[in-house]
N, C-alpha and C positions, 0 to 999 in steps of 0.2 A: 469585317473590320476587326483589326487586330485591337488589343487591350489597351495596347499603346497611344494608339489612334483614335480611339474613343475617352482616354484622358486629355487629350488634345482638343478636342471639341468639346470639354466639360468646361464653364466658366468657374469660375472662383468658390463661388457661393456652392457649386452643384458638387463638389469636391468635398467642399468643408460637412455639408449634407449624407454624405455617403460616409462620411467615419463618426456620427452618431445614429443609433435605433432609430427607426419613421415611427415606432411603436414600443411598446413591451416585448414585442416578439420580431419583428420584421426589421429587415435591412434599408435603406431607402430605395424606392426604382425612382427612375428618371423614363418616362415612357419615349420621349422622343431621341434618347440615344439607346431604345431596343436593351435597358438594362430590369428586368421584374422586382418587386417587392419579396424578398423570400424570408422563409422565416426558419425558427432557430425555436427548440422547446425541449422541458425536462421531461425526460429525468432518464438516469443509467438503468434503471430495473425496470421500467414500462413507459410509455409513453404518456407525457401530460399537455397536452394540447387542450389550448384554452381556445376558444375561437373567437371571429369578430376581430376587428382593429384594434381595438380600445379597450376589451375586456379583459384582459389578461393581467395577472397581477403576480409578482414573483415569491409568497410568500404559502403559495396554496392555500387562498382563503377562497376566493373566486370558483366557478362553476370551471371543471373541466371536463372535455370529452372521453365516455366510456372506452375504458383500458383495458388489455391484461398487466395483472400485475406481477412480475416474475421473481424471485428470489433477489431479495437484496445481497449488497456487497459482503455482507459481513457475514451469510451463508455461504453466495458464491465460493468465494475463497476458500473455503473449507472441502468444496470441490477436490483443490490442487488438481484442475482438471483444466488444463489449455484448448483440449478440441470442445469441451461442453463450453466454456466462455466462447468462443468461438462462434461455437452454434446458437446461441444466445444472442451476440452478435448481429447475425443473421435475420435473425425473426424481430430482432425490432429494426433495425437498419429497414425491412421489409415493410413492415409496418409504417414507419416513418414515411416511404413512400406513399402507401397508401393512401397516406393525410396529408399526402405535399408537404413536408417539413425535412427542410435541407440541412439541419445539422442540429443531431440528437447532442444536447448538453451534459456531455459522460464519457468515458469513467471520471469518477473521483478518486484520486488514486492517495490520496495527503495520509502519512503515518500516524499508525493509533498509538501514539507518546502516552498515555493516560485513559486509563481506563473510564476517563468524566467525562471525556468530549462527547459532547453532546448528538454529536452527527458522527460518530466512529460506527454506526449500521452501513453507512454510506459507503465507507471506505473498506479497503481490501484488508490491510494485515500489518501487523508490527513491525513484517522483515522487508526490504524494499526489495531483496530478488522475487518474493514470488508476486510482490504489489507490479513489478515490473512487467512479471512473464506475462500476468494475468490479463493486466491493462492491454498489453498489447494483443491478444490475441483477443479478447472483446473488439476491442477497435477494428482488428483488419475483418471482423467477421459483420458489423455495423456498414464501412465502408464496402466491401463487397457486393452490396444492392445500391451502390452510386450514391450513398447520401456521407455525409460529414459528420466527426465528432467534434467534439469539444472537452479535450482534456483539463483537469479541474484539482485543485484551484492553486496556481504557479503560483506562490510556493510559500512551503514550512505553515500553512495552517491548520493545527493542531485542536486550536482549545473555538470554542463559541463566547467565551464572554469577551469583553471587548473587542472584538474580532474585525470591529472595521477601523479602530485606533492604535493596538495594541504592537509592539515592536518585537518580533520573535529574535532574540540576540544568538545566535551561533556561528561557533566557528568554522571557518571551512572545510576541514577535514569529515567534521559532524556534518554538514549541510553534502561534502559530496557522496560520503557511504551511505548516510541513511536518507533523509529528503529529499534526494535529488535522483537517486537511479531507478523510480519508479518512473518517472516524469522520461528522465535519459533513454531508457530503453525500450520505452510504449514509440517515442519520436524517433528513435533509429532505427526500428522493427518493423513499425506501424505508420510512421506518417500521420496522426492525426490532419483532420482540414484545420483544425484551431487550436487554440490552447486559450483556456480564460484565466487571467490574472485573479491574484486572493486578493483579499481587503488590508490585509494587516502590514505593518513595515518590516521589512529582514534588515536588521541590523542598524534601524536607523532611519530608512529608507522604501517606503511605501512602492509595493511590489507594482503598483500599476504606474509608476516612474523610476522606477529602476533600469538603468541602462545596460549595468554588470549581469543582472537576471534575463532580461528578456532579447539583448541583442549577443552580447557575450557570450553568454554559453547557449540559449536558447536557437539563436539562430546560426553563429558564427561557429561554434566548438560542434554542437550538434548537427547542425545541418539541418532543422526545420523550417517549413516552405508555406509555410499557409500563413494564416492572421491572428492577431491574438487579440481578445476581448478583452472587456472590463467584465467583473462578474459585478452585478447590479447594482448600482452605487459607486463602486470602488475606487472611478477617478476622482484627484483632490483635483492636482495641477495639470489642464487640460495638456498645451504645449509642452510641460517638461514629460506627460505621458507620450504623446508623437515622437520628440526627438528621443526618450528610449526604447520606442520600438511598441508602445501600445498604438492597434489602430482604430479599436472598431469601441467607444462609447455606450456601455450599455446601460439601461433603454435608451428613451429617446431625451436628448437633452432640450429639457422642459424651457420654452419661451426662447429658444436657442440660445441660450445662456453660454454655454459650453463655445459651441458654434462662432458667435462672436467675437470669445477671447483667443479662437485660431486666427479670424480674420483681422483683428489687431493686432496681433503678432507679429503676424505676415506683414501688415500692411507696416508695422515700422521696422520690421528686419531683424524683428526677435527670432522669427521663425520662416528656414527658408521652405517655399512654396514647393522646390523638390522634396522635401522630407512628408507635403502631406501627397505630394504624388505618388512616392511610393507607399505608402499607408492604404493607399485610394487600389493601385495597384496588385495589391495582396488580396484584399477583399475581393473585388472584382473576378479574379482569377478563379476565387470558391464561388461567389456564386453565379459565375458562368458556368462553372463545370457541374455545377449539379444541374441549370437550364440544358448542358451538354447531355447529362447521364436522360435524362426526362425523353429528350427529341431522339434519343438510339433507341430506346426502348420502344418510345412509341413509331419509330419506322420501322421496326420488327414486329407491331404487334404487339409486345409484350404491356399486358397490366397488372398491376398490384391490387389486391383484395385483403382487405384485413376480416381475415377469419377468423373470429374468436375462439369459437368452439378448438379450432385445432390448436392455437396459442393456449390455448389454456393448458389444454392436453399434453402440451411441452414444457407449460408450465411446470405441471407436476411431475413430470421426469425429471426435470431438471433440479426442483424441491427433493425429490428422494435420493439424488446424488451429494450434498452438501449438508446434512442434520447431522450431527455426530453424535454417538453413544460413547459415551464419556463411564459409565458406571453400569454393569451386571453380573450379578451374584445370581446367576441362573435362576433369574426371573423373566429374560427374556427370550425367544420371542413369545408372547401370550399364544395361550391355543384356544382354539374355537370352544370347547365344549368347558371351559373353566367360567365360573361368575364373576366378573369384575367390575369395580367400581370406579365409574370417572367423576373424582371431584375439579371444583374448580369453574369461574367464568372464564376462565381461555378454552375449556372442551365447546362451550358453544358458542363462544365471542370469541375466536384467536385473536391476538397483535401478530399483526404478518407483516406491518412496515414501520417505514419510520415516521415522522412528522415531519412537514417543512415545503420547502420547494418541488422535491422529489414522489411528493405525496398524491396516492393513483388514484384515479375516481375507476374505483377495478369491477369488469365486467362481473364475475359473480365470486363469491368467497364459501370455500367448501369449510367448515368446522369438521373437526375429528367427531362431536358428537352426531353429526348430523348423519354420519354413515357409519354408526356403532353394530346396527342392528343388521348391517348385511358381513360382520365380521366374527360376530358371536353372542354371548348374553351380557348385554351391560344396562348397569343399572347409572343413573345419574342424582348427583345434588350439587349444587351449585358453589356452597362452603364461603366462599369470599368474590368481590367480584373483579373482573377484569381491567375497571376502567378506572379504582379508586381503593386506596388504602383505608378499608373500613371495616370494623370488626362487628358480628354481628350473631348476637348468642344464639339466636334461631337457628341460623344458617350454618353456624357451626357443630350444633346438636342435630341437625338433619345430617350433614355430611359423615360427621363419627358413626351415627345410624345406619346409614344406608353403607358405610366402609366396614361394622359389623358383619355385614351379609354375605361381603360379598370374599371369595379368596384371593385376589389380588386387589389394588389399590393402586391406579394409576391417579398423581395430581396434577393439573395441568395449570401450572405458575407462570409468572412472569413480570416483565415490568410494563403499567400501565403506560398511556401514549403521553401522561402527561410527563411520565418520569425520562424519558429523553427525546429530544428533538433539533433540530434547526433550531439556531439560535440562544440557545444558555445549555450549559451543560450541567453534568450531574454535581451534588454535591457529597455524595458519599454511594459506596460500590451494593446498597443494600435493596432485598426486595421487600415488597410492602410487608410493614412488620404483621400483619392479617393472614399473609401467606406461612409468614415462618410460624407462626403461633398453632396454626392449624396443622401445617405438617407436622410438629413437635407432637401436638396431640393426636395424628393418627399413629404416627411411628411408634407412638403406645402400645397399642391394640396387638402388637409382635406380630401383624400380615406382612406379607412382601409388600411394599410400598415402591411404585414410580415414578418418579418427574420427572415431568415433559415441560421443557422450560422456552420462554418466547422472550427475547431480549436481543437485543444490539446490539452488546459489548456486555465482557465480563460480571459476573454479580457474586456477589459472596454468600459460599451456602453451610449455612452454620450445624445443621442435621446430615451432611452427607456420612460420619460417618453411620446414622441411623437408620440410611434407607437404604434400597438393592439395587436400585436400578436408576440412573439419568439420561434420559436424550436429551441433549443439546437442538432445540430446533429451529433456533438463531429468528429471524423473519421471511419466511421463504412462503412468501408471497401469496396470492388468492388460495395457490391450491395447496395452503399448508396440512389442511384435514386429510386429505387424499394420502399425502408421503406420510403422514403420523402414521397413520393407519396399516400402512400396507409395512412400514417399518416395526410396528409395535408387534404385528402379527407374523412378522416374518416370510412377507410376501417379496419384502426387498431385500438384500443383505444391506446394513450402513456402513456408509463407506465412506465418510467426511473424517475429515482431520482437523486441530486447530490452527488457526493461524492466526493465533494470538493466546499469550499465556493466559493463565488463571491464577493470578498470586490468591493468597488467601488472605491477604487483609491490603486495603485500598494501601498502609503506611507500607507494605513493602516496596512500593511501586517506587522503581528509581526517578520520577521524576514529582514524587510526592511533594518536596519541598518547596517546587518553584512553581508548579501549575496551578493556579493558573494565572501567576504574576502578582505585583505590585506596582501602583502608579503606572500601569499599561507597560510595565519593563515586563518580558518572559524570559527570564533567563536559562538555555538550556546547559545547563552545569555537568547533567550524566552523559554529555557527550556520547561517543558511538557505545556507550552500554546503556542500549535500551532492549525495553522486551526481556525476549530471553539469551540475548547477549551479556546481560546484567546474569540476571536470574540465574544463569546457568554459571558464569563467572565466579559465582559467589557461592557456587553450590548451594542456592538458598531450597530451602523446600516451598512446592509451590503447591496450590490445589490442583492442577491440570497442566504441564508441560505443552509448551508448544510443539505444531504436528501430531500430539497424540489423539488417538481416538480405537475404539472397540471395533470389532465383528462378529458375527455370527460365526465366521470361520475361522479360517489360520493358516499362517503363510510361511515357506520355511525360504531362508536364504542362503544359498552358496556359492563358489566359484568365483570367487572376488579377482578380476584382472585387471591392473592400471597398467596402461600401456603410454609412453612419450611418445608425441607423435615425430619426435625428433633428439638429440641426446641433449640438448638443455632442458626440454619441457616445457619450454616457453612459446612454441607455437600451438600447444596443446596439449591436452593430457585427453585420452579415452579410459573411459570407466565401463567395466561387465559385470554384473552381477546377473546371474539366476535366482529366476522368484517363482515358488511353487506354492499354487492351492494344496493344500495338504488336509483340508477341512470338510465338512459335508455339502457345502453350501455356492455355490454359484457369488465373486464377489469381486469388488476393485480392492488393489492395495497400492496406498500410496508410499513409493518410494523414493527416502529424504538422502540425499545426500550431501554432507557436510567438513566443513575443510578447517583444520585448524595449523597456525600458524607456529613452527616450530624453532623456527630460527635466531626469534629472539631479538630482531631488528627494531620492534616499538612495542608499546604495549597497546595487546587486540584483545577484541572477546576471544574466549577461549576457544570458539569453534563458530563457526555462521553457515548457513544452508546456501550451498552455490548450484544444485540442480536439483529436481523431481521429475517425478515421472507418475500419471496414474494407468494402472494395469490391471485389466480386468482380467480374471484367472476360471475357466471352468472347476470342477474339484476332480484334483489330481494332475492338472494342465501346470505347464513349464513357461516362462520365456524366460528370453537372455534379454535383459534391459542393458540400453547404452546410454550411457551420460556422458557427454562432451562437456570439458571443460577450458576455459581459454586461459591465455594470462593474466587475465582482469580478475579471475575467480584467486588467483589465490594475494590478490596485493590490496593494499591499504594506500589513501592518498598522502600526500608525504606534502605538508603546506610551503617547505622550504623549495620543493624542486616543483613545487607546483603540478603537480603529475601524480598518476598513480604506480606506485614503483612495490616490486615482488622482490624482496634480497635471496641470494643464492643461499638453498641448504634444503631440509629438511621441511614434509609439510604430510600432516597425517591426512588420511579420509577415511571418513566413515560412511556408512551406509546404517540408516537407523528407521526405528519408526516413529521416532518424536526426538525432538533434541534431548532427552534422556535415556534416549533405549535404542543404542547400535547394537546389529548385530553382526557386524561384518566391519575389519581395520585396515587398513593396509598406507604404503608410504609412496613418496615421490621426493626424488629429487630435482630441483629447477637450480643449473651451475652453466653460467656461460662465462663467469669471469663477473659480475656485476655486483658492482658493490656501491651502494651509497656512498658518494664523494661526500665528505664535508663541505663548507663554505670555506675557501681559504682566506683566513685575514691573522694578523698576529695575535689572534686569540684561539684560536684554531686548536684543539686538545691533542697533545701528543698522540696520545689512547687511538683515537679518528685515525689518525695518519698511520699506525701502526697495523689496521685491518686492510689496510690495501697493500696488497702483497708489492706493486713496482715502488709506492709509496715509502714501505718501512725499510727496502735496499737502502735508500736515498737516506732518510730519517736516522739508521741506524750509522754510514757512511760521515751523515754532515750533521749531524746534531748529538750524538750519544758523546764525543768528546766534551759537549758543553754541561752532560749529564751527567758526569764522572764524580764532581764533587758531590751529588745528592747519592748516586750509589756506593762513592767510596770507591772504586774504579773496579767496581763489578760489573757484570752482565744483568741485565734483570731477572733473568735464570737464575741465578744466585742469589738474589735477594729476597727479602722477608716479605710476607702479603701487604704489609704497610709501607714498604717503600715502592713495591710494584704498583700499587694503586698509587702513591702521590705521585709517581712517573707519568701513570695513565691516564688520571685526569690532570696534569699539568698545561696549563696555555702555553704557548710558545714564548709569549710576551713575559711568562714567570721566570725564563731563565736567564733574563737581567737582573736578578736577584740572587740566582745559584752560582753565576760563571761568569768570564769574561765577555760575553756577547753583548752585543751595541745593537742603538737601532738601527744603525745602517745594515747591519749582519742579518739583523729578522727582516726589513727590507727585501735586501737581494734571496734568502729562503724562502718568503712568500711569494716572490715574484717565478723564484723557478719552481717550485711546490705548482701554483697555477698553469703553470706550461705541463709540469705533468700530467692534472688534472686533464689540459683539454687532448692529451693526447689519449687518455680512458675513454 
């Protein structure tokens, strides 16, 4: 029985049923139209299955079933590694099977605007190309074991505090570069089976009824084919969520509350009964096809086993590909036969995730102390504790003590779980003042000192220029000890980058002044200069550039060839550079490549990352990396033409290993003739109509006689930089002031200016 034919045979009520939760987790079934109960659970980094009907609850307070826990977002990312997302992907997509759960709730792909949001562990990165690549190749590697995701959370939520009232105001040029091409290019790549709506309003208007968000560009511009949820809570207006394209109610709407204000709707003609057909429709579609992917499997034979043991084990591959070393002064990597000291309650209590929805009940958690003693001689004290900003004289007199002894000094810092999570965000970028006090005090002592830092999102480190050495070890999940470990000793090379800056005090942050709103207004003011679009705009100094990160090795770069795959450049640009291990060591190098706009058509960041690539290099070992670039890569959205538009001329690339350190320039021209049309009306600026070449024939032919009195009967060649500019920005309509021109005159020259226009 086809979809169709099974909505046919649904009564009213059994319709209205199916576009709210039967549960916290589950979809409705209907057993006598052969449709199941399926269910839908968190989270992007591990699996959180709560079990039972009833027992599930969305805030992770509730029991849920043993997990692995695999490297959060905010490690991931640092990856810049599309086939390890991928493969990540995979093992829980896998996994999810194993537990019967048809649609893993993830990625979270929302930009980290502000180093305070509270849930920025979650999410990928400041720049939305590599939030984009990243999301999608998670996704196709999830879907590939027949289960579903659910992309999270449509759109622009940024901040946790008011977050289910609060109105994110931006404009659309900002919402399509930076908010929205994470989302864009995970659903044109990838296909998620869902997409869940945010809580908060864009513009006014409460994203789980927004028509312009969720049917407009979501399904119509885009082409996305599945259903979109409420993320828990998020419907206000049930019916004006249906007619814009929300279908699926999440949980389950309590006393059918929800449910009955569809069916009086309906029943007086507010709401036509096709609009919940197709809602019904969508759903349907997903969770048949996972009952689909379940019945192929099993007429093959085939079953799913959730293995821990080996998850785990991939865990920490995956952990040792994502930590970045941010800072050494040839302190690292530690050797076996040296005595070192691990201060800190993170060497035996790490913070590997975040708090919130997403939060794992994880099969087992390796501590770096726990496995010091099959690495070399370490000694331990504990110094301050992991789970609370608390100073404590003992514990600080044992720490200095036992950092006496020993010749290095690893501290293992970070932010306790109370300092970020789901649900409110941070109030200043600082780590517990106990950690900074103590490191000040060992930095003393003149040993090599290193921090091994466990955080989120950015923090501010007021002794860096005091110590030698930082791993950056973000939350990378159960097996964080494992990756410390084999990275501190130099069993791994690190190979993580940032993907996301490090200002050095929370006020440089261009969105310092509006985050996190007033009276529930968010106003985004720094428009497309966020991150290190700003940052690097303003040549500001920051503590950590974004994409940067350390090695144990060294990589040399040459041979820079752009190539048009055509003579405008507009159907592509191919990019080659050669990247050599040059170093001793076995390693990944990530390479950024970045496009800055020369031509001078609007004002852009100075430069934005439009491709990477990660490349594992033997020492001594070559390749030739290639970076495809399209037309998209080099244009900005243009809100009057509605579109994304690339002007002809000039556009640098670089090839770099952080948006501060290219090492490799080269150029491209994109000319086919295209030029920004202005709007033609009688205000129209001379200047405008002068940069289009069939344009200014016309302009110089039918208008320069009327401009004779303002240049004195000169050419503009001939005249002074203050009469060329009052020529150049002159309206059309000004020169019933300079000359004998009427409005019928500017009439009939707008009307044939427009005929030129549609002949460009």
């Amino acid at each position: 029985m086809s979809i169709k034919e099974i909505i046919h045979q649904m009564t009213l009520d059994e319709k209205i049923a199916m576009c709210s939760g039967n549960d916290m987790w589950h979809t409705e079934p209907m057993e006598r139209l052969g449709i199941p109960r399926s269910m839908v659970s968190d989270g992007p980094h591990g699996l959180r299955k709560q079990p039972g009907k009833d027992s599930g609850d969305n805030l992770g307070i509730l029991y849920a079933v043993k997990a692995v826990c695999f490297p959060a977002a905010c490690a991931t990312a640092s990856s810049f590694d599309r086939e390890l997302m991928h493969q990540m992907g995979q093992i829980l997509g896998a996994e999810c099977r194993a537990e019967d759960v048809s649609v893993l709730l993830g990625p979270a792909v929302n930009i980290k605007r502000s180093p305070l949001c509270g849930r920025n562990f979650e999410y990928l990165s400041e720049d939305p190309y590599v939030t984009g690549e990243l999301a999608a190749a998670y996704i196709n590697g999830v879907q590939s074991q027949g289960v579903g995701t659910s992309i999270k959370h449509f759109a622009v939520n940024n901040q946790e505090t008011a977050r289910m009232s609060s109105s994110s105001n931006v404009d659309e040029r900002t919402l399509r570069e930076i908010y929205f091409p994470g989302f864009e290019t995970a659903i044109k790549k990838a296909q998620p089976w869902t997409v869940m709506c945010s809580y908060n309003k864009i513009n006014g208007i409460y994203a789980s009824e927004n028509k312009w968000l969720l049917h407009d560009i979501l399904r119509k511009e885009w082409g996305f084919e599945g259903y979109v949820m409420s993320d828990w809570g998020a419907v206000r207006n049930r019916v004006k969520g249906l007619l814009a394209g929300l279908d699926l109610d999440m949980p389950t709407s309590v006393k059918g509350v929800n449910d009955n204000v569809i069916k009086a709707a309906i029943n007086d003609g507010t709401l036509s009964e096709k609009v919940l057909d197709e809602s019904v429709e969508r759903i349907l579609k997903i969770v048949l096809r996972y009952e689909a992917e379940k019945k192929k499997d099993a007429d093959k034979g085939k079953a799913y086993v959730f293995d821990y043991d080996a998850d785990h084990r991939k865990a920490a591959e995956i952990a040792k590909q994502c930590m970045v070393l941010l800072k050494n002064e040839d302190v690292l990597p530690l050797k076996k036969e040296e005595k070192v000291a691990f201060i800190g309650g993170f060497a035996k209590s790490p913070r590997y995730q975040g708090g919130g929805s997403s939060h794992i009940n994880s099969y087992q958690v390796i501590s770096a102390l726990s496995l010091a003693a099959e690495y070399g001689d370490v000694i331990y004290a504990e110094g301050f504790p992991a789970d609370a900003d608390y100073m404590d004289e003992e514990l600080f007199e044992e720490a200095l003590h036992t950092a006496e002894k020993a010749e290095k000094i690893v501290i293992f810092a970070g932010l306790p779980d109370v300092f970020e999570s789901e649900g409110y965000d941070r109030s200043h970028m600082r780590l517990p003042a106990c950690q900074n006090v103590l490191i000040e005090k060992i930095a003393e002592l003149g040993k090599p000192v290193i921090i091994v830092l466990h955080n989120g999102s950015p923090v501010e480190l007021p002794w860096v220029n005091r110590v030698q050495g930082i791993l950056e070890a973000y939350l990378c999940g159960e097996a964080v000890g494992e990756a410390e470990m084999d990275i501190l000793y130099g069993k791994v090379n690190p190979s993580g980058r940032l993907a996301e800056t490090f200002p050095k005090r929370l006020e440089d942050n261009p969105s310092y002044l509006h985050f996190a709103g007033k009276s529930k207004e968010v106003n985004y003011t720094e428009g497309v200069f966020m991150g290190y679009r700003y940052y690097d705009s303003k040549n500001m100094e920051v503590l950590f550039p974004f994409g940067f990160g350390l090695s144990y090795t060294t990589f040399s770069y040459s041979n820079l060839v752009i190539d048009k795959q055509d003579e405008t450049g507009r159907t592509g640009v191919r990019v080659c550079v050669d990247v050599t291990n040059t170093g001793p060591m076995a390693g990944k190098e990530i390479v950024q490549l970045y496009v800055s706009d020369k031509t001078e058509s609007t004002i852009r960041p100075i430069q934005e990352l439009k491709q990477f690539s990660a490349v594992y290099l033997e020492p001594g070992e070559s390749k030739t990396v290639i970076l495809e670039l399209d037309e998209r890569a080099f244009a900005w959205y243009d809100e009057e033409l509605h579109d994304w538009y690339a002007a002809d001329g000039t556009y640098k690339i670089s090839i770099g290993k952080s948006s501060r350190h290219m090492e490799l320039t080269g150029y491209v021209e994109l000319s086919d003739g295209r030029k920004k049309l202005p709007i033609i009306d009688e205000n129209v600026m001379l200047g405008d109509l002068l940069e289009c070449e069939k344009a200014k024939e016309y302009i110089e032919e039918k208008l320069f006689p009327y401009v004779n009195r303002v240049t004195n009967g000169n050419s503009l060649s001939e005249c002074d930089e203050m009469i060329k500019s009052f020529v150049y920005y002159m309206p059309l309509s000004s020169l019933r002031n300079f000359s004998t021109m009427t409005n019928e005159i500017i009439a009939e020259i707008v009307k044939e200016l427009q005929e030129i226009q549609k002949e460009l």
